[in-house]
Kinemage of the C-alpha trace (Angstrom):
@kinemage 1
@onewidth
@group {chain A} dominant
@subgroup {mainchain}
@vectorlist {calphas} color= white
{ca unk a 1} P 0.000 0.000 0.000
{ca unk a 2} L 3.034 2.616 0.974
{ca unk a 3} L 4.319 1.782 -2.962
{ca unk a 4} L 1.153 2.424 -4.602
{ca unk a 5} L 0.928 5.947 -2.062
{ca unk a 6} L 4.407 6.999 -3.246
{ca unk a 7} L 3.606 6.328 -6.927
{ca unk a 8} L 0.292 8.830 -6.526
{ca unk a 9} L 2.268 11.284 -4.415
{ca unk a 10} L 5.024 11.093 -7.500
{ca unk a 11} L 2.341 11.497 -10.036
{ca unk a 12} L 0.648 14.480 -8.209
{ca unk a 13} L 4.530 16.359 -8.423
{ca unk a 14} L 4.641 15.766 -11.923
{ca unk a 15} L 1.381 17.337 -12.491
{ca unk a 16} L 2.409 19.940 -10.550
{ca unk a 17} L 5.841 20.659 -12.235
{ca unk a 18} L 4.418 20.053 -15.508
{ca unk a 19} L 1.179 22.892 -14.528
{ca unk a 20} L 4.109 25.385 -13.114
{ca unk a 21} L 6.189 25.026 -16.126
{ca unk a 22} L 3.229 25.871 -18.410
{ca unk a 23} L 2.151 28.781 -16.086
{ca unk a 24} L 5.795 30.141 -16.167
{ca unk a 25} L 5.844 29.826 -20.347
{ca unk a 26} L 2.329 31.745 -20.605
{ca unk a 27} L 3.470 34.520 -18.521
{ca unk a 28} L 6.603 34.637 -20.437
{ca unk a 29} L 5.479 33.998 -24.161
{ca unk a 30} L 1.344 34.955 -23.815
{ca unk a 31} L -1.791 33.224 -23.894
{ca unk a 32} L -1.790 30.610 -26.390
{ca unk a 33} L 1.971 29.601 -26.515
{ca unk a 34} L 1.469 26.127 -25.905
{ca unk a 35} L -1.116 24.572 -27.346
{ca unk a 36} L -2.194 20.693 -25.540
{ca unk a 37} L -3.081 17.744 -27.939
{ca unk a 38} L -6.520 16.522 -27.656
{ca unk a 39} L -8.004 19.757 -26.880
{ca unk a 40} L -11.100 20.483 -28.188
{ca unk a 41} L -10.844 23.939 -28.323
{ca unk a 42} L -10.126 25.745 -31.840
{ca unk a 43} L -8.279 28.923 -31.386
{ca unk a 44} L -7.716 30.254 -35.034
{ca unk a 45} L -9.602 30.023 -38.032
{ca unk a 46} L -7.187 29.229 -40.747
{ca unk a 47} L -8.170 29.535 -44.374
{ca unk a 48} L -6.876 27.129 -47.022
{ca unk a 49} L -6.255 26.294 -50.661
{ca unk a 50} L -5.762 22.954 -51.770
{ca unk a 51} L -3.042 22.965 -54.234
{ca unk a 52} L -3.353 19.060 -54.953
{ca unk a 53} L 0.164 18.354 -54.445
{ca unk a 54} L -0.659 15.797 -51.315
């Protein structure tokens, strides 16, 4: 039981570094710097032509 409490108390730092980190680079670089994978939000509304090539 003490493993599987050290392994959530680990987890819970890494969260925590990871939400600092991404805190510190918002301040740093604005709003929008780092954008997460997954996310369902859409923040621009990019206009394209297909060319064909691909």
């Amino acid at each position: 039981m003490a493993k599987k409490s050290a392994q959530i108390t680990v987890q819970k730092n890494r969260e925590l570094a990871i939400e600092q980190a991404l805190s510190q680079i918002e301040k740093q670089h604005g709003k929008g710097s780092i954008m997460r994978l997954g996310s369902s939000e859409r923040k621009f509304d990019v206009r394209t032509i297909s060319s064909g090539a691909l």
